[in-house]
NUFIBA-947129 format. One line per field, with one value per residue (C-alpha): x, y, z; residue number from 1; residue in one letter; chain. Coordinates in pm, 1 decimal, decimal comma, m for minus. Example, Ala and Ser with C-alpha at 12.3 -4.5 7.8 and 13.67 -1.06 7.14 Angstrom:
BEGIN
east [1230,0:1367,0]
north [m450,0:m106,0]
up [780,0:714,0]
vexvex [1:2]
torlum [A:S]
torro [A:A]
END
This chain:
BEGIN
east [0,0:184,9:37,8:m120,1:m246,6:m247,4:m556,4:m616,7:m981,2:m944,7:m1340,0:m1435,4:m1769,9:m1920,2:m2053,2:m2401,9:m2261,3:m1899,1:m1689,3:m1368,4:m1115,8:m824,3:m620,7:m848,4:m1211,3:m1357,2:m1653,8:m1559,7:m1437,2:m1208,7:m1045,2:m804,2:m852,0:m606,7:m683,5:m451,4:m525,3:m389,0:m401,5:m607,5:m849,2:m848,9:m834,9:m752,9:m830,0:m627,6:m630,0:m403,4:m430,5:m319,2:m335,4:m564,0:m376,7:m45,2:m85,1:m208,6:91,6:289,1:75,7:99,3:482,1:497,9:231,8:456,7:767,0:527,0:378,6:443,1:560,1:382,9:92,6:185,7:500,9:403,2:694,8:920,9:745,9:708,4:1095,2:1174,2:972,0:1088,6:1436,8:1430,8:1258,1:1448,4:1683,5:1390,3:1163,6:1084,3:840,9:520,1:325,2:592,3:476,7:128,7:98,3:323,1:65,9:m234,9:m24,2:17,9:m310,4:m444,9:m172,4:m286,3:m665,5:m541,6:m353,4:m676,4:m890,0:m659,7:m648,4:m1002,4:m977,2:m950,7:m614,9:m594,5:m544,2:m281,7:m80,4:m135,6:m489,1:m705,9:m708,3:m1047,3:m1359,7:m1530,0:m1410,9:m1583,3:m1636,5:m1548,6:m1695,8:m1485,8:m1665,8:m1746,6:m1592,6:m1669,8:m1941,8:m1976,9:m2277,7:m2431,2:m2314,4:m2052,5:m2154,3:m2544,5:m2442,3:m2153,8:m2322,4:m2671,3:m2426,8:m2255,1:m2597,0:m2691,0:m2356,6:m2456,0:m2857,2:m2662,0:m2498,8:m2118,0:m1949,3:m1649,7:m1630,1:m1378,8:m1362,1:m1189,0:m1011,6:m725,2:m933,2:m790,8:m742,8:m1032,0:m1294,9:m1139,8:m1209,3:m1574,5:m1670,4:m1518,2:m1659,6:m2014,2:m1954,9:m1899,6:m2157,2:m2431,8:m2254,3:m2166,2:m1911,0:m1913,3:m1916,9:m1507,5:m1449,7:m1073,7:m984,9:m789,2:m604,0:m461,9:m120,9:m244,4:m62,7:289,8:399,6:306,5:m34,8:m80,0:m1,0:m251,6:m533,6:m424,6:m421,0:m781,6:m957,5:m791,7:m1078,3:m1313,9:m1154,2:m1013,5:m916,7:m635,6:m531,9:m455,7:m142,4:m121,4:221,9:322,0:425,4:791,2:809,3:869,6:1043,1:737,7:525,3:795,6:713,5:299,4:352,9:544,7:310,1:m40,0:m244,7:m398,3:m245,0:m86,8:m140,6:m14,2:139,7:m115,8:203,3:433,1:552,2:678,4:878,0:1164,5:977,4:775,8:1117,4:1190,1:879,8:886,3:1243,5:1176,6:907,1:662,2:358,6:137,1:m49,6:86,5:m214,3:m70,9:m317,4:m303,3:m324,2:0,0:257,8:322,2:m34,0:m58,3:264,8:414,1:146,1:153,8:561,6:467,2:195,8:363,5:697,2:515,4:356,4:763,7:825,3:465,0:255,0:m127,6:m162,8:m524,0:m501,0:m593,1:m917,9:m985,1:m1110,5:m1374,9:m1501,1:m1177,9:m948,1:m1176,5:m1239,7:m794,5:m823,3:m1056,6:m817,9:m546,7:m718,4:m803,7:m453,5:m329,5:m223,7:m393,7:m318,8:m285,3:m122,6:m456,1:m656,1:m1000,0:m1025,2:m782,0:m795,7:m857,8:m787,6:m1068,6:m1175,1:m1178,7:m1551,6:m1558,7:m1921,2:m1856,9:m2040,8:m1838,0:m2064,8:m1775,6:m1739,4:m2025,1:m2095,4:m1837,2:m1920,2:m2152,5:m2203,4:m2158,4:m1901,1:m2164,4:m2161,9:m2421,7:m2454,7:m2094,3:m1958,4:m1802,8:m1760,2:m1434,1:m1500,9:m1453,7:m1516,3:m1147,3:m914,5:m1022,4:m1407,4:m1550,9:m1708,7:m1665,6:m1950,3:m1850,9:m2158,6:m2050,9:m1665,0:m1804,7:m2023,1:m1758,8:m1470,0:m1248,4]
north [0,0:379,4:721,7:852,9:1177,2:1407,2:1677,0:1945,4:2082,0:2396,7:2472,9:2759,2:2916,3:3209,3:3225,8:3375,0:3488,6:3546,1:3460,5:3573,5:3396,5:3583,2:3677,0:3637,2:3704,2:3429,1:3509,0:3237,7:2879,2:2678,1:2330,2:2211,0:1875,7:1629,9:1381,8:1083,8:883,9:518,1:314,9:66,4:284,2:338,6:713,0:826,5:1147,0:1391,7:1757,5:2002,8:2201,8:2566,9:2873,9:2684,7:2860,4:2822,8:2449,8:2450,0:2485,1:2287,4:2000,8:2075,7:2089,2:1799,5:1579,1:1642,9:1380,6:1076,6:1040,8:687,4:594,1:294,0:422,5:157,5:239,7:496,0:523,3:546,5:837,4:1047,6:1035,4:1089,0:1390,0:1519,7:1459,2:1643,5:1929,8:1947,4:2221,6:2451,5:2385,4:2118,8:2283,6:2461,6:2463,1:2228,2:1974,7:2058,2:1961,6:1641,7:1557,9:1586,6:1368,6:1138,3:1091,5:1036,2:736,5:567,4:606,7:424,6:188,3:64,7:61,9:m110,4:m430,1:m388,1:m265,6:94,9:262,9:220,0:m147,8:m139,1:59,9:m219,7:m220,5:22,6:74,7:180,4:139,9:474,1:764,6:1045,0:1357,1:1776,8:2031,3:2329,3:2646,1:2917,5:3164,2:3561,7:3680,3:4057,0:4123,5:4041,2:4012,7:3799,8:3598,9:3595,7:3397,5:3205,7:3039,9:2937,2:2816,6:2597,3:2479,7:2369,7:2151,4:2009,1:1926,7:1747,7:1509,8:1646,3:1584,4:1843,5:2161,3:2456,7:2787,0:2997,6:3282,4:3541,7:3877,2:3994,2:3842,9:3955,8:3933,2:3564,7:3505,2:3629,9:3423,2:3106,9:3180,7:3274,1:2902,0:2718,0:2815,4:2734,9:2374,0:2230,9:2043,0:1753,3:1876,4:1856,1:2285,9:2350,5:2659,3:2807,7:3103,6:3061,2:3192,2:3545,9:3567,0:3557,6:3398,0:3644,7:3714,5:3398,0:3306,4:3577,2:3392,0:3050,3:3147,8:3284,8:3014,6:2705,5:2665,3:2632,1:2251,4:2340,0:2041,0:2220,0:2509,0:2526,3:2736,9:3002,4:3122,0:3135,6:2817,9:2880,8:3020,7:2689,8:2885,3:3046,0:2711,1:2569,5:2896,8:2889,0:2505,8:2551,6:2804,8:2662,7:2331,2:2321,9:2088,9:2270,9:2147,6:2248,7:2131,8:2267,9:2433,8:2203,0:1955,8:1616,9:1403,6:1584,5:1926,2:1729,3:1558,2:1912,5:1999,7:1668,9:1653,7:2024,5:1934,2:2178,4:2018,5:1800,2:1763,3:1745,2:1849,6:1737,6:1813,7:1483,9:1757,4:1958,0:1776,9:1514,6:1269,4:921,9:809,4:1089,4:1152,1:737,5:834,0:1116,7:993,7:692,0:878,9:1098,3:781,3:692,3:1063,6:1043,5:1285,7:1241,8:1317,0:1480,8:1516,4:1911,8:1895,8:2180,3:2094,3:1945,0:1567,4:1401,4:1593,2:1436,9:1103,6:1092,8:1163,8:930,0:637,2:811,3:790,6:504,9:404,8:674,5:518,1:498,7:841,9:573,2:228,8:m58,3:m125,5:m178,4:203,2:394,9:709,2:791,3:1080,8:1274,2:1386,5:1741,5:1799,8:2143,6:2300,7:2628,3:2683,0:2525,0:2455,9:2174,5:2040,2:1756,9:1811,5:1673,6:1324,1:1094,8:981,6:1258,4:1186,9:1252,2:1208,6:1016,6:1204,0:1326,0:961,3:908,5:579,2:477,2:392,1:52,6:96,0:22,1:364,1:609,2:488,2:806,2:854,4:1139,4:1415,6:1501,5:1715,6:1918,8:1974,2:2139,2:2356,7:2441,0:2450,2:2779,6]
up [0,0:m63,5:m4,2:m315,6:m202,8:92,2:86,9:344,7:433,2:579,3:751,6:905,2:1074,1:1168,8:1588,9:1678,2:1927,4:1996,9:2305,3:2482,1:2687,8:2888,5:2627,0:2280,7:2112,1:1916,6:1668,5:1429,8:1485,8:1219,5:1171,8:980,2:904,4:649,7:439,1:319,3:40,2:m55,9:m374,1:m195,5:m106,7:210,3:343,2:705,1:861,8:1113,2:1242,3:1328,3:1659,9:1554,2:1353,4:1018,9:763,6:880,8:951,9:617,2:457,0:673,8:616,6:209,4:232,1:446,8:269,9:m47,8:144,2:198,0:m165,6:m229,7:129,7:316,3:518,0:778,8:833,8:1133,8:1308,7:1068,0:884,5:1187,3:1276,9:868,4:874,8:1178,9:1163,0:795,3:981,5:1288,0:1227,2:1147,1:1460,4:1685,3:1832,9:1704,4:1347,8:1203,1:1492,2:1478,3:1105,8:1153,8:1426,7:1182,6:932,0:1192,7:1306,1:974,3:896,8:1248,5:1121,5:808,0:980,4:1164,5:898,9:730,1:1015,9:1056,6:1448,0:1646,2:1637,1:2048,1:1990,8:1781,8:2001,4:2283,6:2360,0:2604,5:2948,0:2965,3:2756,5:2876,6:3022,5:3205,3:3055,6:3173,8:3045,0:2871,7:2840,0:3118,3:2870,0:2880,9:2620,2:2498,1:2673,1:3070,5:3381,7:3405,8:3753,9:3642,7:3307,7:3401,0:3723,4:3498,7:3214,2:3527,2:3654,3:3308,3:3261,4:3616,4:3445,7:3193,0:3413,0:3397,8:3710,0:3610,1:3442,4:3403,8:3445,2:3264,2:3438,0:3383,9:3428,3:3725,0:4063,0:4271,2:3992,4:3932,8:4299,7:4280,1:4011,1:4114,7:4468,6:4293,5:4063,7:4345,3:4596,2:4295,3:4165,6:4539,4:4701,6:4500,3:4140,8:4029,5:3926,2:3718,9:3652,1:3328,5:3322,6:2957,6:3073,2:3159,2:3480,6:3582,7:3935,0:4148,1:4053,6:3991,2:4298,8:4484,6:4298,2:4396,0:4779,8:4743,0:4554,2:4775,3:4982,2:4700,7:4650,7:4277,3:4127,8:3905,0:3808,3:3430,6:3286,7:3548,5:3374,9:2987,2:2900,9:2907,4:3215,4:3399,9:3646,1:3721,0:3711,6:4005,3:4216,8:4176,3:4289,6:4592,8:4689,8:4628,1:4762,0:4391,2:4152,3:3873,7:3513,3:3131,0:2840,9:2551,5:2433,6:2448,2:2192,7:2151,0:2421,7:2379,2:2513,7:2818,0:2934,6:3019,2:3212,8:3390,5:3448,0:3608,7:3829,9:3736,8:3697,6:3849,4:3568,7:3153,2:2884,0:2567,4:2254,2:2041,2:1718,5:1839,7:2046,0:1784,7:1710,0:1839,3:1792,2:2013,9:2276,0:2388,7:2468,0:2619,6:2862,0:2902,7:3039,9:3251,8:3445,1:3498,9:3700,0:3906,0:3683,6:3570,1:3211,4:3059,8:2739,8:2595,3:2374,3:2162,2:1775,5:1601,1:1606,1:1439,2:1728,7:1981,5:1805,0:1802,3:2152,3:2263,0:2050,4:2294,3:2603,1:2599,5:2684,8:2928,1:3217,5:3531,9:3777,8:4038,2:4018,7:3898,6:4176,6:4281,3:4211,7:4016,6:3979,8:3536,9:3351,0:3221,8:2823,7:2802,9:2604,6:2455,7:2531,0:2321,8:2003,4:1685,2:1385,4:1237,3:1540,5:1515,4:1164,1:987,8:1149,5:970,8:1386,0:1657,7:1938,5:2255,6:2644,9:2829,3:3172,0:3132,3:3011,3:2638,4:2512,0:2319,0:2016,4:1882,7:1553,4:1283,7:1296,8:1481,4:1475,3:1229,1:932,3:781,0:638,2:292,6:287,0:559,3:438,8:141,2:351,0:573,6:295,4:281,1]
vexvex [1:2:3:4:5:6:7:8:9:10:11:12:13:14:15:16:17:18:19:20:21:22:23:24:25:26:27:28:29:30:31:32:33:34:35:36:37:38:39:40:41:42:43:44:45:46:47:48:49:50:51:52:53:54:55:56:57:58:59:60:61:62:63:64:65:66:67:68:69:70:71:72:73:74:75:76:77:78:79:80:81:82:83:84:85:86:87:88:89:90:91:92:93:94:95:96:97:98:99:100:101:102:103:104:105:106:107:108:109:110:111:112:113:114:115:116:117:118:119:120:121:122:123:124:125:126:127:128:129:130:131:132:133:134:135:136:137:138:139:140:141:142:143:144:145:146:147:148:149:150:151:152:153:154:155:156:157:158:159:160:161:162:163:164:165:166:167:168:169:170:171:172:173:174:175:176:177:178:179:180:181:182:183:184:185:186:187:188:189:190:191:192:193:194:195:196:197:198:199:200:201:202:203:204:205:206:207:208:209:210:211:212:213:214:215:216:217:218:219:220:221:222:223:224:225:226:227:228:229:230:231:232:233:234:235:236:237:238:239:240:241:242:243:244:245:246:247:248:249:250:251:252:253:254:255:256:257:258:259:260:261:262:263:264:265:266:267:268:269:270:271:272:273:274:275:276:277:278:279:280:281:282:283:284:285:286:287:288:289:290:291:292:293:294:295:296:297:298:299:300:301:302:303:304:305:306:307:308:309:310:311:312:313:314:315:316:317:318:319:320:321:322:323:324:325:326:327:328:329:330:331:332:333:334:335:336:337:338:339:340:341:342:343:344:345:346:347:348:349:350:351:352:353:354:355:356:357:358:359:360:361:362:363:364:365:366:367:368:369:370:371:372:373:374:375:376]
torlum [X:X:X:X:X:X:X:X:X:X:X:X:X:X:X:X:X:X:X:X:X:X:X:X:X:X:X:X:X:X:X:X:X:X:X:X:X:X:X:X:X:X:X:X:X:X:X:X:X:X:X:X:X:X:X:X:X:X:X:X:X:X:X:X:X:X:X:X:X:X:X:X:X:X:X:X:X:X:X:X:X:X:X:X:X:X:X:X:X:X:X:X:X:X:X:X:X:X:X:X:X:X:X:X:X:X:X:X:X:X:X:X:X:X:X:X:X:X:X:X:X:X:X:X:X:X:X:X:X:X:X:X:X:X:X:X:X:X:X:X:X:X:X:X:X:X:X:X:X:X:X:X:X:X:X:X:X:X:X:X:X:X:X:X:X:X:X:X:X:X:X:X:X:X:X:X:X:X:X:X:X:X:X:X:X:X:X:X:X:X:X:X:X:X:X:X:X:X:X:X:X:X:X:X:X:X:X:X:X:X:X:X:X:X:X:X:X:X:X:X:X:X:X:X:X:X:X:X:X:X:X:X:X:X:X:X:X:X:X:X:X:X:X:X:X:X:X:X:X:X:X:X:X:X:X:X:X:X:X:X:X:X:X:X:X:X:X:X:X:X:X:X:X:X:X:X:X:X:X:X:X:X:X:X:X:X:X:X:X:X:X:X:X:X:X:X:X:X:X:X:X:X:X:X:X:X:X:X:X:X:X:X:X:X:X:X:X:X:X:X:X:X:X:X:X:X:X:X:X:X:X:X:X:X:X:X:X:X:X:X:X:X:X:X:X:X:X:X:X:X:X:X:X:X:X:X:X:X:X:X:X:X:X:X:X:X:X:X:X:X:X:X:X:X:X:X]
torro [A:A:A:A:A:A:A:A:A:A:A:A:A:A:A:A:A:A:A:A:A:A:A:A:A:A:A:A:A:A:A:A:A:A:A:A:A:A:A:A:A:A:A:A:A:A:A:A:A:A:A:A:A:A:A:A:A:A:A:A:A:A:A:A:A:A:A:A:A:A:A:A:A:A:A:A:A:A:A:A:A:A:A:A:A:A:A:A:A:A:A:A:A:A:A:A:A:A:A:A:A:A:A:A:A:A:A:A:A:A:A:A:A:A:A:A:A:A:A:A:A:A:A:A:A:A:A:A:A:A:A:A:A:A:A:A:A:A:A:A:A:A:A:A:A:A:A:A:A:A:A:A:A:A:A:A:A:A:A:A:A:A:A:A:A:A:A:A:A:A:A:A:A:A:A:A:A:A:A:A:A:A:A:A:A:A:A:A:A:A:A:A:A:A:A:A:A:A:A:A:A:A:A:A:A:A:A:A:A:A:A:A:A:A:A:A:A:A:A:A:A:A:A:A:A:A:A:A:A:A:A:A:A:A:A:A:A:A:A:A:A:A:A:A:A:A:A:A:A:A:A:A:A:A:A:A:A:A:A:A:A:A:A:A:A:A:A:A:A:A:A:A:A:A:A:A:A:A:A:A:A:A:A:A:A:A:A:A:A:A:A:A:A:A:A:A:A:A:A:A:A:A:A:A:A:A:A:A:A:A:A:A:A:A:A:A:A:A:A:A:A:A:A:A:A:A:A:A:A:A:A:A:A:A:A:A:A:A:A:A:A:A:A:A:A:A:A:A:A:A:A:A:A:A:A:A:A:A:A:A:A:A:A:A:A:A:A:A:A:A:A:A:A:A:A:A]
END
């Protein structure tokens, strides 16, 4: 079997209404998803985490080395490509479109064996895995405790168990809306918060002291990402586990972060730090130095269905037992038109519980319809 053709779908929509994290305004949502073709017929999908554009042409440039390669031949194809690459980044959009690549050659690797992509990297761990809810982002208009705590109460109607906040708007209106979050949700509903690296260490720090004794279950990139300097100071400082890695890339990048000891958590995105074959080293190394890993979740349905195959086979945050403690699947709640609507199938929760699929590759179909509606 060889690599006849590698497409990229670049899909974008408009919001109806649009929505603001710490340090950015969404009012439209894209993906960027690619498409490998084989002479057999067989086609695998992947995304890439990342500016769409500029992953774009990475992907293009990139696609260009494999024609004629062996789909199969996973491993070697990710260290070709990288090692050709290495001396002009080993870190961002030249790793995020490597990691769409490589997605799309495990979901052709499955299909191709007839069975998911988690089994032929050594079988799952898990067959379901509960569910958070992303979302709690700032919108143009209200008032920002009256909408955030009813858009809280209506992930807790749904039967999510976890959510996150998203914070990095200054400390003491952070504090009043975690306070305000917390007091509507309860004591047993898990509450994250994200501060999208808005802070440095010492404000950072000032929130982390104030929202303690509203049981946060982690506190998400206080710090820019390379500031692991920073990350070792909010730790030593703060009861709440500290977790990142959205921006990192590839085991080479986490052996520094672990190595460092500055998280408690790592948050690799399967369409950034390197696809399958990268994020099963990574999460697999971090069990070795004591850290949880939950992988970052931010695209549309083949991102999450990639994730899921992923998941499935992060270790344990505690050694097997009667009851382990499992990472969770971040579930974007946000509006994103693509996100669904590219999948012949919808990847849904059940009262905040996702199944993994089963299904050959990574278990999708995709919409054809709906890439043409979307196309750019």
């Amino acid at each position: 079997m060889k690599v006849t053709g590698v497409t990229t779908h670049l899909l974008t929509a408009k919001l109806s209404q649009p929505f603001s994290y710490s340090r950015a305004r969404y009012d439209t949502r894209t993906a960027m998803l690619v498409e490998i073709e084989t002479d057999e017929g067989i086609s695998g999908w992947g995304e890439c985490y990342g500016p769409a554009r500029m992953t774009r042409a990475v992907v293009d440039e990139l696609g260009s080395m494999i024609i004629g390669s062996d789909p199969l031949n996973v491993e070697y194809l990710w260290a070709d490509l990288y090692s050709r690459l290495r001396d002009h980044g080993q870190k961002g959009l030249l790793i995020e479109g490597l990691s769409g690549i490589d997605i799309a050659l495990w979901d052709i690797r499955g299909k191709y064996f007839g069975v998911p992509s988690w089994q032929l990297l050594g079988g799952r761990m898990r067959s379901e895995v509960q569910a958070y809810a992303t979302g709690l982002y700032r919108r143009d208009r209200g008032t920002p405790v009256q909408y955030l705590v009813e858009e809280a109460l209506s992930y807790v109607e749904q039967g999510f168990t976890a959510m996150k906040l998203k914070v990095g708007f200054g400390v003491e209106e952070d504090y009043n809306v975690t306070c305000a979050i917390r007091e509507a949700i309860g004591p047993d509903i898990m509450l994250m918060v994200d501060a999208n690296h808005a802070y440095d260490a010492v404000a950072a720090i000032q929130l982390a002291r104030r929202i303690e004794q509203f049981d946060i279950s982690w506190f998400e990139e206080p710090v820019p990402p390379e500031d692991l300097d920073g990350y070792i100071r909010v730790k030593a400082a703060t009861t709440i586990p500290l977790a990142g890695g959205e921006c990192e890339f590839t085991r080479y990048g986490f052996k520094n972060v672990l190595t460092a000891g500055a998280m408690d958590i790592i948050q690799p995105d399967i369409c950034a730090a390197g696809g399958l074959t990268e994020c099963k080293k990574i999460s697999d190394m971090a069990q070795t130095f004591g850290i949880r890993t939950n992988p970052h979740v931010w695209g549309s349905g083949v991102g999450i269905a990639a994730s899921l195959q992923w998941i499935a086979m992060v270790p344990t945050h505690t050694p097997i037992s009667l009851s382990p403690s499992q990472p969770l699947l971040e579930f974007d709640q946000t509006e994103h038109p693509v996100r669904q609507a590219i999948l012949q199938t919808p990847v849904t929760h059940q009262r905040g519980i996702v199944t993994v699929p089963t299904e050959p590759g990574l278990g999708i179909e995709i919409n054809r319809d709906a890439l043409e509606f979307f196309k750019q």
